[in-house]
PDB file of N, CA, C and O in Angstrom:
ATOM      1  N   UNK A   1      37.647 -12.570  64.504  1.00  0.00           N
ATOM      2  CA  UNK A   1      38.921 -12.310  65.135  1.00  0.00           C
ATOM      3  C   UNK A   1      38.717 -12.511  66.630  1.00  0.00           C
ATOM      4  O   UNK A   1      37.957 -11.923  67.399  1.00  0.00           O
ATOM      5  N   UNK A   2      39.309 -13.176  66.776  1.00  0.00           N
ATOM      6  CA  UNK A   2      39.385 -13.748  68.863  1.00  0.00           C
ATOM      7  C   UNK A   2      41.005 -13.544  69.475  1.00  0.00           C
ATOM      8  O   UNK A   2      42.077 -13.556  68.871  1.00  0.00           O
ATOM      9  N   UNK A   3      40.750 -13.388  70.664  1.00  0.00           N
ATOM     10  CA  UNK A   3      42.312 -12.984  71.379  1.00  0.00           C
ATOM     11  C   UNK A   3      42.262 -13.756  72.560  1.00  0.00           C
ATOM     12  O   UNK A   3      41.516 -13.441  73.488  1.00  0.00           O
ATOM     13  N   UNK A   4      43.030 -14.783  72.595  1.00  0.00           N
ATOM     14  CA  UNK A   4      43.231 -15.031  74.142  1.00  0.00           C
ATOM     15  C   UNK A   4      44.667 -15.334  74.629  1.00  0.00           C
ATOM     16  O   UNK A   4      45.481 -15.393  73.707  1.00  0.00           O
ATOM     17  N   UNK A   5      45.169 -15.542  75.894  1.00  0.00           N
ATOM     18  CA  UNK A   5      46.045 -15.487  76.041  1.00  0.00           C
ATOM     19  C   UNK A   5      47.283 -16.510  75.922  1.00  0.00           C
ATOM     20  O   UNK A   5      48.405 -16.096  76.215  1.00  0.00           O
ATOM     21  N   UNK A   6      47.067 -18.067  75.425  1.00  0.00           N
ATOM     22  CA  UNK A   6      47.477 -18.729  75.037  1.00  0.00           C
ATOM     23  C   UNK A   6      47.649 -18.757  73.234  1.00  0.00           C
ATOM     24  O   UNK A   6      48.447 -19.493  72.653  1.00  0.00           O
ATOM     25  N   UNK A   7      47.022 -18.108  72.777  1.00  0.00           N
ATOM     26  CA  UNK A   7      47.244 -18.171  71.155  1.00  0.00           C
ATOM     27  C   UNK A   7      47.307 -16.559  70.810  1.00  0.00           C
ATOM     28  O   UNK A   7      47.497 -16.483  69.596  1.00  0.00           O
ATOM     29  N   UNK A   8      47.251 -15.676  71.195  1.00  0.00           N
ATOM     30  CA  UNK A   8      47.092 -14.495  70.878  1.00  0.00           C
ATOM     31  C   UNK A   8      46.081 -14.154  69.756  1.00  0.00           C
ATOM     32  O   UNK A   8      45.091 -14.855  69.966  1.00  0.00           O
ATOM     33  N   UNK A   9      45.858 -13.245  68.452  1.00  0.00           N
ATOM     34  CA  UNK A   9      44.958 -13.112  67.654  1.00  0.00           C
ATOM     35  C   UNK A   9      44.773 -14.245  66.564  1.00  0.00           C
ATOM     36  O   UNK A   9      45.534 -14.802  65.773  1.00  0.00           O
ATOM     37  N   UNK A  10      43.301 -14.349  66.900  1.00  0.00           N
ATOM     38  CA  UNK A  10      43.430 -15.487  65.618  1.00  0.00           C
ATOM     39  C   UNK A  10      42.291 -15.346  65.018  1.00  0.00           C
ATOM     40  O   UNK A  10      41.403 -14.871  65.726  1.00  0.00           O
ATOM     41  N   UNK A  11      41.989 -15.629  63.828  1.00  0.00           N
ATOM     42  CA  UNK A  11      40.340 -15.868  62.845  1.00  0.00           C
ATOM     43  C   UNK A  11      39.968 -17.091  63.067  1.00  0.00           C
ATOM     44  O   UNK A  11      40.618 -18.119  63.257  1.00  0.00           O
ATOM     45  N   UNK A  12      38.639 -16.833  63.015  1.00  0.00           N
ATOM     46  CA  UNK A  12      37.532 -17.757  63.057  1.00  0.00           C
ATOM     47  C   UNK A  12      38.331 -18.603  61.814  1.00  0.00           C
ATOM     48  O   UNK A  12      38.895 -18.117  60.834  1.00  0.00           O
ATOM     49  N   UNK A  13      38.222 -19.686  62.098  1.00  0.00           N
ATOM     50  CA  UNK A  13      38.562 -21.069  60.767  1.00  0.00           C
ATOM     51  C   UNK A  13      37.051 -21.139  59.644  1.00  0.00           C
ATOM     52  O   UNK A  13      37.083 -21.655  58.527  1.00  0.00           O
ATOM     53  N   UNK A  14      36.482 -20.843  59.930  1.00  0.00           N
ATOM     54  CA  UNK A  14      35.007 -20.985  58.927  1.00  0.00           C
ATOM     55  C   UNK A  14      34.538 -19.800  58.722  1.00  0.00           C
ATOM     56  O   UNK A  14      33.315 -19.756  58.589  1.00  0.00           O
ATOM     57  N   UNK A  15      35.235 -18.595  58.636  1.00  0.00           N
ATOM     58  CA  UNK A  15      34.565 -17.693  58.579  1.00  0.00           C
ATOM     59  C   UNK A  15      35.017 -16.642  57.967  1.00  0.00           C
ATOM     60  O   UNK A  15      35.300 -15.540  58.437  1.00  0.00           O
ATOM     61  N   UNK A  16      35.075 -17.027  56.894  1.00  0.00           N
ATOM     62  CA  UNK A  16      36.281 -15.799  55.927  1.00  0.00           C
ATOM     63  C   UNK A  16      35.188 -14.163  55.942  1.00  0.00           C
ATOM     64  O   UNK A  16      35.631 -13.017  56.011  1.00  0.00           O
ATOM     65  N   UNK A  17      34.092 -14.474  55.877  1.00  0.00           N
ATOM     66  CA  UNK A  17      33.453 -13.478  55.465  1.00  0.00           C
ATOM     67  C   UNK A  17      33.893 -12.424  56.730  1.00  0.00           C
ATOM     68  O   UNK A  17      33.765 -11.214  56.537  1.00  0.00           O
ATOM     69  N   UNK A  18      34.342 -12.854  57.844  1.00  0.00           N
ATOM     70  CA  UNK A  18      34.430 -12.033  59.497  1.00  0.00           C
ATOM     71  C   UNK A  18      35.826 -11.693  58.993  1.00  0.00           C
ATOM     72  O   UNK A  18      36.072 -10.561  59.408  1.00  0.00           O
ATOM     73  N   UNK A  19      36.793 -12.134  58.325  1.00  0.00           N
ATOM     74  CA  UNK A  19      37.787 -11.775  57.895  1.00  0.00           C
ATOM     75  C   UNK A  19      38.276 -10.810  57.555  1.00  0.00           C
ATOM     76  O   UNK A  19      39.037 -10.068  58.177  1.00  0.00           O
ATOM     77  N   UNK A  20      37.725 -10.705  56.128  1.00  0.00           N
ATOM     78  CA  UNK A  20      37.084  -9.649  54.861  1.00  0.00           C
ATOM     79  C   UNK A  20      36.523  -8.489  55.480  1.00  0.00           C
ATOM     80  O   UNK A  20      36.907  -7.361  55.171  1.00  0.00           O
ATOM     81  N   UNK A  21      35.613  -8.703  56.357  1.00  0.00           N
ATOM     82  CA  UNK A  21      34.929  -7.683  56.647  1.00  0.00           C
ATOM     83  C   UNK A  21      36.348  -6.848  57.586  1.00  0.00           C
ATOM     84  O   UNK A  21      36.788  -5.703  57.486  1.00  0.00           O
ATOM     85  N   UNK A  22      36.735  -7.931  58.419  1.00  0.00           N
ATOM     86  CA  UNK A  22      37.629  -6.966  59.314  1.00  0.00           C
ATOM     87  C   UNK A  22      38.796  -5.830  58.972  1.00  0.00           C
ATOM     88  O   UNK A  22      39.112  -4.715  59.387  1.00  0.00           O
ATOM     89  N   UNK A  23      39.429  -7.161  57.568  1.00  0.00           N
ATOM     90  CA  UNK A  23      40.264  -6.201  57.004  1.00  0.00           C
ATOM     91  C   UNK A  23      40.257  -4.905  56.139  1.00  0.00           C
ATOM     92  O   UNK A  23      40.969  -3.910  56.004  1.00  0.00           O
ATOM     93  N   UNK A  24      39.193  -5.366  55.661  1.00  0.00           N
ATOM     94  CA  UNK A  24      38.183  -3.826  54.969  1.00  0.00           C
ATOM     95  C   UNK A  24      37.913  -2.953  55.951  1.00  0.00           C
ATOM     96  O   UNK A  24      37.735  -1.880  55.373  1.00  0.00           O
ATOM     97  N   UNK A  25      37.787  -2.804  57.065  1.00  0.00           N
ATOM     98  CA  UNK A  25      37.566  -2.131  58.100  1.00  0.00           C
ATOM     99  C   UNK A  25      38.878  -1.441  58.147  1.00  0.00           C
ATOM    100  O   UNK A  25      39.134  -0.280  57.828  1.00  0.00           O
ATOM    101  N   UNK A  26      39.417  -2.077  58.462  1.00  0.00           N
ATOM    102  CA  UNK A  26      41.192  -2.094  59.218  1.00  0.00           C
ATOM    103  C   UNK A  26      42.067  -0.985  58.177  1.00  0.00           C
ATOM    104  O   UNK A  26      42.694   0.006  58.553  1.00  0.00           O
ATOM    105  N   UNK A  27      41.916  -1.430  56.906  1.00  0.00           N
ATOM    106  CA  UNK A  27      41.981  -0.395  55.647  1.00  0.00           C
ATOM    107  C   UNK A  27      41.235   0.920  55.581  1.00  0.00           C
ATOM    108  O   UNK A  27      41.637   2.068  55.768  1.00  0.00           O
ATOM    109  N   UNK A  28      40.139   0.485  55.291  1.00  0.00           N
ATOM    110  CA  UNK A  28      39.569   1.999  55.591  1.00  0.00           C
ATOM    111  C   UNK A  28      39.560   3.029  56.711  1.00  0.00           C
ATOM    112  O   UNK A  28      39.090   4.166  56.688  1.00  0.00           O
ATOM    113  N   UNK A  29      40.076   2.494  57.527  1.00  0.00           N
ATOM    114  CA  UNK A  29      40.461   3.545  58.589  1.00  0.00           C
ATOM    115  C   UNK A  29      42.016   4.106  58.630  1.00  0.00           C
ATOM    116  O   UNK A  29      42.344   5.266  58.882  1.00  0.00           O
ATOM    117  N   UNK A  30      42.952   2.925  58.301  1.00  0.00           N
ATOM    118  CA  UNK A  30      43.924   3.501  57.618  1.00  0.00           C
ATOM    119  C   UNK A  30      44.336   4.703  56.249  1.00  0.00           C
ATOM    120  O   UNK A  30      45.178   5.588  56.096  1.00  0.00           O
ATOM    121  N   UNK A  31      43.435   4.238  55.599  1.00  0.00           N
ATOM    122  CA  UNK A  31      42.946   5.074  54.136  1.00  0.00           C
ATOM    123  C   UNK A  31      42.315   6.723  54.934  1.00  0.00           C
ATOM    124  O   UNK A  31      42.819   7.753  54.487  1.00  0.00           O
ATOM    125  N   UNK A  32      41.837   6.780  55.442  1.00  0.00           N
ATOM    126  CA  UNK A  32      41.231   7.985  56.527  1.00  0.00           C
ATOM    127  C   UNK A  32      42.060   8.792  56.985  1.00  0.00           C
ATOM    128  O   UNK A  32      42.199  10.005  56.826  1.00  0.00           O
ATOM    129  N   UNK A  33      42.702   7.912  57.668  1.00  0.00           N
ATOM    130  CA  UNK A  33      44.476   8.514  58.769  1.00  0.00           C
ATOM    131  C   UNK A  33      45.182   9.195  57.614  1.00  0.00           C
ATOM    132  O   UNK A  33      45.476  10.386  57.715  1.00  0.00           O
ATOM    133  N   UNK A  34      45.414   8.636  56.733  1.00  0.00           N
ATOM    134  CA  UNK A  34      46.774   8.591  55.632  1.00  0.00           C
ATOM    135  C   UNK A  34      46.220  10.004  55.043  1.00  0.00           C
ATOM    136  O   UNK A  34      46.946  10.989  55.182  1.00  0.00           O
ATOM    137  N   UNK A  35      44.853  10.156  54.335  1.00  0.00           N
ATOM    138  CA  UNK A  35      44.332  11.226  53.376  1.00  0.00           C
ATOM    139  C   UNK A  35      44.636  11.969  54.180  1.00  0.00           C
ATOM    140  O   UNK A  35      45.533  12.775  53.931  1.00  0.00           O
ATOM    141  N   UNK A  36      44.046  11.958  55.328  1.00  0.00           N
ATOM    142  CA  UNK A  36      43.888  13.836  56.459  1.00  0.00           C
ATOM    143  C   UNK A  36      45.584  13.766  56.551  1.00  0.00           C
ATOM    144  O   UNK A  36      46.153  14.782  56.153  1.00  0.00           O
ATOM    145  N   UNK A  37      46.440  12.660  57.041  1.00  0.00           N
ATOM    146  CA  UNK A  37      48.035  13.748  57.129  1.00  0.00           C
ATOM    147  C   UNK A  37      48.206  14.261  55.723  1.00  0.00           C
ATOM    148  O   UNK A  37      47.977  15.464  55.604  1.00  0.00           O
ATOM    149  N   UNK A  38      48.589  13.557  54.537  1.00  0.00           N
ATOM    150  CA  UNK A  38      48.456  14.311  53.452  1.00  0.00           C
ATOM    151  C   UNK A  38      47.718  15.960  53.411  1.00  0.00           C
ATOM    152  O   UNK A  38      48.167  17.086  53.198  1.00  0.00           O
ATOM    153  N   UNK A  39      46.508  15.459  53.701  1.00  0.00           N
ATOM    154  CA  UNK A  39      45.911  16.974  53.389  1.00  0.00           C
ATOM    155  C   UNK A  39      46.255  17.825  54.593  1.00  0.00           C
ATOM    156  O   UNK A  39      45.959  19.003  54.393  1.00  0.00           O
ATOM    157  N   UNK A  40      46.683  17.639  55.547  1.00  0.00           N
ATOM    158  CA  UNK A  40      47.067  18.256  56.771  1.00  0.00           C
ATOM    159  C   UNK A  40      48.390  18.821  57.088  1.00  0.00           C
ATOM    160  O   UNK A  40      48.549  19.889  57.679  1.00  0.00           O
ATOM    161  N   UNK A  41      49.247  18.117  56.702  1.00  0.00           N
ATOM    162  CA  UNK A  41      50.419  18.015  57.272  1.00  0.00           C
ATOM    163  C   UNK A  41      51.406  18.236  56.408  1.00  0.00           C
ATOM    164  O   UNK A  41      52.264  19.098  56.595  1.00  0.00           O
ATOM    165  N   UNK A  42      51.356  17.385  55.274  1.00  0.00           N
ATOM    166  CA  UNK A  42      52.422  17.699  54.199  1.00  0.00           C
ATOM    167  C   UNK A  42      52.163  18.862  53.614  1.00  0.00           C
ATOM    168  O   UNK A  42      53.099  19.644  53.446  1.00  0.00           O
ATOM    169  N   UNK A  43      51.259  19.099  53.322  1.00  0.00           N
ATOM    170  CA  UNK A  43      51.203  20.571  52.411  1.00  0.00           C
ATOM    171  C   UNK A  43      52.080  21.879  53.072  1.00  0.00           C
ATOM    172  O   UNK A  43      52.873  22.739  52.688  1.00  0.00           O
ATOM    173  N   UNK A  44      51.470  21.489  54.195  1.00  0.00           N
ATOM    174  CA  UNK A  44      52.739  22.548  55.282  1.00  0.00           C
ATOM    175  C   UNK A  44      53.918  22.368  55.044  1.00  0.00           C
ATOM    176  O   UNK A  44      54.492  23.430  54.800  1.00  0.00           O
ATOM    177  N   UNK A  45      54.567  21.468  55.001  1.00  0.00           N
ATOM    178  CA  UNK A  45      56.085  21.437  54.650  1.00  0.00           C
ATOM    179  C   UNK A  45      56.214  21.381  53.431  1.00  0.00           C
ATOM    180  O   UNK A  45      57.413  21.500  53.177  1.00  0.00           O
ATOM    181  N   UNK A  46      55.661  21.270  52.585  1.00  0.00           N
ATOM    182  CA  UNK A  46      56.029  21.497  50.895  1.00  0.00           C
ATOM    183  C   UNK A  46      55.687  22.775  50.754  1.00  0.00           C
ATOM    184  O   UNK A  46      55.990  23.104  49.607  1.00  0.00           O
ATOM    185  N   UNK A  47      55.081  23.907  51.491  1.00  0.00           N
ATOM    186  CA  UNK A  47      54.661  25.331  50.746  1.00  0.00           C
ATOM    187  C   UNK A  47      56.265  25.832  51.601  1.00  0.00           C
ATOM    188  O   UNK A  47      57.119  26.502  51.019  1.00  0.00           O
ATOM    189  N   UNK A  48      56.422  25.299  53.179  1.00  0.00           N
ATOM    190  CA  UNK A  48      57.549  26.287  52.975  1.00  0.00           C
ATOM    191  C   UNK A  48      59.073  25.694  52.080  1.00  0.00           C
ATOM    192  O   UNK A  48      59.955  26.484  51.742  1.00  0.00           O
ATOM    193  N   UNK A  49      59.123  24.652  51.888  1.00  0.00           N
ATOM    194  CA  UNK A  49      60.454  24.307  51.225  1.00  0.00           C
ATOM    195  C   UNK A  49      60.300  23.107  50.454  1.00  0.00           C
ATOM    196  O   UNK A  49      60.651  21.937  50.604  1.00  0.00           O
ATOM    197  N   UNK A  50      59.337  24.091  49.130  1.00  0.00           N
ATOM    198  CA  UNK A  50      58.986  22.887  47.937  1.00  0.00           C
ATOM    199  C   UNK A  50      59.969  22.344  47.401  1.00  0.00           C
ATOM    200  O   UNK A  50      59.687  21.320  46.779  1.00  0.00           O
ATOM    201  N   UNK A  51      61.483  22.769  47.406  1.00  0.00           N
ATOM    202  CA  UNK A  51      62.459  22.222  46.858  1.00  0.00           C
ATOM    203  C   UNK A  51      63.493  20.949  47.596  1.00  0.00           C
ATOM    204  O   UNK A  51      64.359  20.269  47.044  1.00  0.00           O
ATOM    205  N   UNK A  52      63.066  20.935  48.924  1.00  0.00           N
ATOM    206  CA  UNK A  52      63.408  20.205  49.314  1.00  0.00           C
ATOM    207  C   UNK A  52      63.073  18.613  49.251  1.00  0.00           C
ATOM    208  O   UNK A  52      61.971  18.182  49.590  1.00  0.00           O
ATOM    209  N   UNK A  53      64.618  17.397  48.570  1.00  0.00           N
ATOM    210  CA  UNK A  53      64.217  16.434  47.991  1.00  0.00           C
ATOM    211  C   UNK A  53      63.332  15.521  48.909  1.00  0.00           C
ATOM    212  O   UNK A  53      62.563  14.714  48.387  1.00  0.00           O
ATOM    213  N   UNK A  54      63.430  15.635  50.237  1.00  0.00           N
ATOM    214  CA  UNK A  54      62.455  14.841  51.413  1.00  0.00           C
ATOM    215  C   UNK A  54      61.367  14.562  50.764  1.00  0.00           C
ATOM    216  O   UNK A  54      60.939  13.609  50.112  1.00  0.00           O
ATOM    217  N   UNK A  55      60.743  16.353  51.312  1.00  0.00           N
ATOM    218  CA  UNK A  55      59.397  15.956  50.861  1.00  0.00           C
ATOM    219  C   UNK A  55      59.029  15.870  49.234  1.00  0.00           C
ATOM    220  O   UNK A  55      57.991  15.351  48.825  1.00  0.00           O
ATOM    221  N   UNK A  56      59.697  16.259  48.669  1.00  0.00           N
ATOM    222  CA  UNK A  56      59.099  15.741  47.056  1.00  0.00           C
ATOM    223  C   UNK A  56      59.427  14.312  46.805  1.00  0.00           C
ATOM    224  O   UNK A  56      59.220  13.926  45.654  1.00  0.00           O
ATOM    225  N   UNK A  57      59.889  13.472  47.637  1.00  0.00           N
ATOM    226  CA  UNK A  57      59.696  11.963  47.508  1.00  0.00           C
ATOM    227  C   UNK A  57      58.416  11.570  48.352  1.00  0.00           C
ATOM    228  O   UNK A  57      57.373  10.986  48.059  1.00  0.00           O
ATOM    229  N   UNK A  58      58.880  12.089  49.441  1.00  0.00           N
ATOM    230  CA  UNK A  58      57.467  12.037  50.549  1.00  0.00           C
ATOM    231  C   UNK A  58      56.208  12.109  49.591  1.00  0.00           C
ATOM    232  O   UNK A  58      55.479  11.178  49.249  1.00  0.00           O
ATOM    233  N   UNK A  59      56.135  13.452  49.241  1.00  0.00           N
ATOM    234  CA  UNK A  59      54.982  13.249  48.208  1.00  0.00           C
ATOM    235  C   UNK A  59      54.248  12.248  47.117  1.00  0.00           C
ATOM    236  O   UNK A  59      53.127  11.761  46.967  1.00  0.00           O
ATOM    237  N   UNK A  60      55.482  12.223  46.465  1.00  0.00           N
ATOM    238  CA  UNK A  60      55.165  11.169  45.293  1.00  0.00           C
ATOM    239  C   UNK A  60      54.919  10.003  45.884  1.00  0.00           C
ATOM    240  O   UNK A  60      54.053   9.246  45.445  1.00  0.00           O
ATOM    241  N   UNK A  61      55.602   9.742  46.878  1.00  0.00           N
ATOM    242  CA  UNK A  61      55.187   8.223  47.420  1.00  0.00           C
ATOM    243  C   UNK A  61      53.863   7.876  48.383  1.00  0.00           C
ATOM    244  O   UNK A  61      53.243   6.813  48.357  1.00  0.00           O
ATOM    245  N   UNK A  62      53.641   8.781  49.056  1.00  0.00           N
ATOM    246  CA  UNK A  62      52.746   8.888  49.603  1.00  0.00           C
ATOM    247  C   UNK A  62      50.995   9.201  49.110  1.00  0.00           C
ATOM    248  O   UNK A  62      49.992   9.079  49.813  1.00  0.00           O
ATOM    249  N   UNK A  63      51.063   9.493  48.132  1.00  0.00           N
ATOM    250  CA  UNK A  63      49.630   9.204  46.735  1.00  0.00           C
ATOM    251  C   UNK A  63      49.834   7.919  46.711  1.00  0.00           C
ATOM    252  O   UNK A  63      48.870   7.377  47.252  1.00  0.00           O
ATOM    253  N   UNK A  64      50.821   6.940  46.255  1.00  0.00           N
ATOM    254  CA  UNK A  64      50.718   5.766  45.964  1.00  0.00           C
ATOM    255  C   UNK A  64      50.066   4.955  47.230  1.00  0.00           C
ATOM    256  O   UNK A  64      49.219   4.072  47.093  1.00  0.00           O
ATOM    257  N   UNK A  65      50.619   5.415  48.530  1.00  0.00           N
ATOM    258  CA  UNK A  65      50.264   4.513  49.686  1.00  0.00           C
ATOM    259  C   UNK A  65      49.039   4.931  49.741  1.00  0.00           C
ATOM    260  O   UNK A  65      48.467   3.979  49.209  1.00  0.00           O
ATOM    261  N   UNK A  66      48.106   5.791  50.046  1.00  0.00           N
ATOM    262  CA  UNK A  66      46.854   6.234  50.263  1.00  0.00           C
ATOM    263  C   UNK A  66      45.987   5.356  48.989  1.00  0.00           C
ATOM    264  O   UNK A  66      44.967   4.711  49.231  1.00  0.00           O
ATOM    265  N   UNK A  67      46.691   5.489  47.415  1.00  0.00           N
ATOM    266  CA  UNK A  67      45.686   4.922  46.401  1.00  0.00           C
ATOM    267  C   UNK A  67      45.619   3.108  47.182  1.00  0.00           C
ATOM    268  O   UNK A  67      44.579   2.458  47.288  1.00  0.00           O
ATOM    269  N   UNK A  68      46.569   2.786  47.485  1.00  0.00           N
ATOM    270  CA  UNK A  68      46.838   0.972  47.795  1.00  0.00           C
ATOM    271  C   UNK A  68      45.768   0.716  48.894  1.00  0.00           C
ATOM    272  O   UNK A  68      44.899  -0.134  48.701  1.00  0.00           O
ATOM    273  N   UNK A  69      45.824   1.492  50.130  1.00  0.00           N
ATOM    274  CA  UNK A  69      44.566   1.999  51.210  1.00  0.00           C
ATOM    275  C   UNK A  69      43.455   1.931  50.850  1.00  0.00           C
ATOM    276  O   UNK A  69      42.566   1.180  51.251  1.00  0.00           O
ATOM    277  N   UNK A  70      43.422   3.018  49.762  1.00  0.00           N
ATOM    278  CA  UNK A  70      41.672   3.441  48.951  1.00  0.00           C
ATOM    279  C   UNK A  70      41.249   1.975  48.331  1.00  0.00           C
ATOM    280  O   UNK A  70      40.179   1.543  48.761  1.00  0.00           O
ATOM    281  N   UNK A  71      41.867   1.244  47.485  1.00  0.00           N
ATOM    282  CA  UNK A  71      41.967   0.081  46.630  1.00  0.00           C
ATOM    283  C   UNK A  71      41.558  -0.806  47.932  1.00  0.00           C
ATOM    284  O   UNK A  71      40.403  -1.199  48.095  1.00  0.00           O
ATOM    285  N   UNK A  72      42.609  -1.082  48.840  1.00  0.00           N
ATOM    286  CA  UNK A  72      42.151  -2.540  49.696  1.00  0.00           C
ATOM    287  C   UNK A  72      40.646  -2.400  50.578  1.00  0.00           C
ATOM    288  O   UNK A  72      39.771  -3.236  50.807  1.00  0.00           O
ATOM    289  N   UNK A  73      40.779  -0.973  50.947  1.00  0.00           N
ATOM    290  CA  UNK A  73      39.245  -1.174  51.172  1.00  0.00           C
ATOM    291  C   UNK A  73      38.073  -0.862  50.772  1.00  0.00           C
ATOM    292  O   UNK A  73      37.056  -0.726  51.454  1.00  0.00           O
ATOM    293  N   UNK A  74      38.268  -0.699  49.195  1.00  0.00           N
ATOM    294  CA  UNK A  74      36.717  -0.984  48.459  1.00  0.00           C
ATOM    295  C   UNK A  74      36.934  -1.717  47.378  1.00  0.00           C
ATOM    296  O   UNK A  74      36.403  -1.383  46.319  1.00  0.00           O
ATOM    297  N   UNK A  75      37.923  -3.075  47.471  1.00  0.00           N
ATOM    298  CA  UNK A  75      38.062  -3.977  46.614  1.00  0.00           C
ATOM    299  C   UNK A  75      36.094  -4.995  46.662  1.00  0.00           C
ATOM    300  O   UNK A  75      35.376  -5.281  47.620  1.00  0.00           O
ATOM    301  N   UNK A  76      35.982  -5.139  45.710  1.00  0.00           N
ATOM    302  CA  UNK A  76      34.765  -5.922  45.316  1.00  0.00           C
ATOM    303  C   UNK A  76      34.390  -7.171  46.484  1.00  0.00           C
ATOM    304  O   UNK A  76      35.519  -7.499  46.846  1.00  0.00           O
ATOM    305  N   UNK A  77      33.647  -7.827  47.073  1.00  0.00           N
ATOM    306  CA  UNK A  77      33.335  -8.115  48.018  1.00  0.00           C
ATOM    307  C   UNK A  77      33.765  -9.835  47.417  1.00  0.00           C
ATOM    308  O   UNK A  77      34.118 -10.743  48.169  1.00  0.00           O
ATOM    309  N   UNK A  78      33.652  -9.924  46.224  1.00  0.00           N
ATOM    310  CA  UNK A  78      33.444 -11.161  45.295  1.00  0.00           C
ATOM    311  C   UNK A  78      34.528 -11.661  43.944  1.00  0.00           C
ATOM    312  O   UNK A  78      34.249 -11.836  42.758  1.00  0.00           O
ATOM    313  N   UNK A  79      35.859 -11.801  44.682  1.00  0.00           N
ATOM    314  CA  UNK A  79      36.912 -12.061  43.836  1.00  0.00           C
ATOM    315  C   UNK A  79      37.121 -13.655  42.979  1.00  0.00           C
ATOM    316  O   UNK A  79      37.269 -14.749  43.523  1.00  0.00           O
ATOM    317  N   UNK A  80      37.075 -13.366  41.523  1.00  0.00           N
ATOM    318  CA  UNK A  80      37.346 -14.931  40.664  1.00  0.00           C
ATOM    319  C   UNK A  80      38.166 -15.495  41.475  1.00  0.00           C
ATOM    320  O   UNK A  80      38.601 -16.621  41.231  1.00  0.00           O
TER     321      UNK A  80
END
């Protein structure tokens, strides 16, 4: 990944592996962020007003985004 000021971000052309690696990076730190608000943040607003439909969508949807996170960055290094 290179930045300059005539092309802005771009990948190496021969170099998927600098790619891969980056975006696996880029994921797993996202995947990080996402778990701790979950475990941080939402639980607080679902203990005081579990009935509220917000967060019980919030919820349900938000396992799915964290599993998609978890998935992109420990997908197999070596795809058919």
């Amino acid at each position: 990944m290179t930045w300059d000021r005539q092309w802005g971000y771009r990948m190496l052309d021969d170099a998927p592996e600098v790619w891969i690696s980056y975006e696996r990076a880029f994921f797993e730190t996202e995947h990080r962020r996402i778990a701790n608000f979950i475990a941080a943040i939402l639980p607080a607003h679902q203990n005081k007003t579990p009935d509220d439909p917000y967060i019980r969508t919030v919820m349900a949807q938000i396992g799915a985004v964290e599993s998609t996170f978890h998935l992109l960055a420990n997908l197999e290094r070596t795809q058919a």
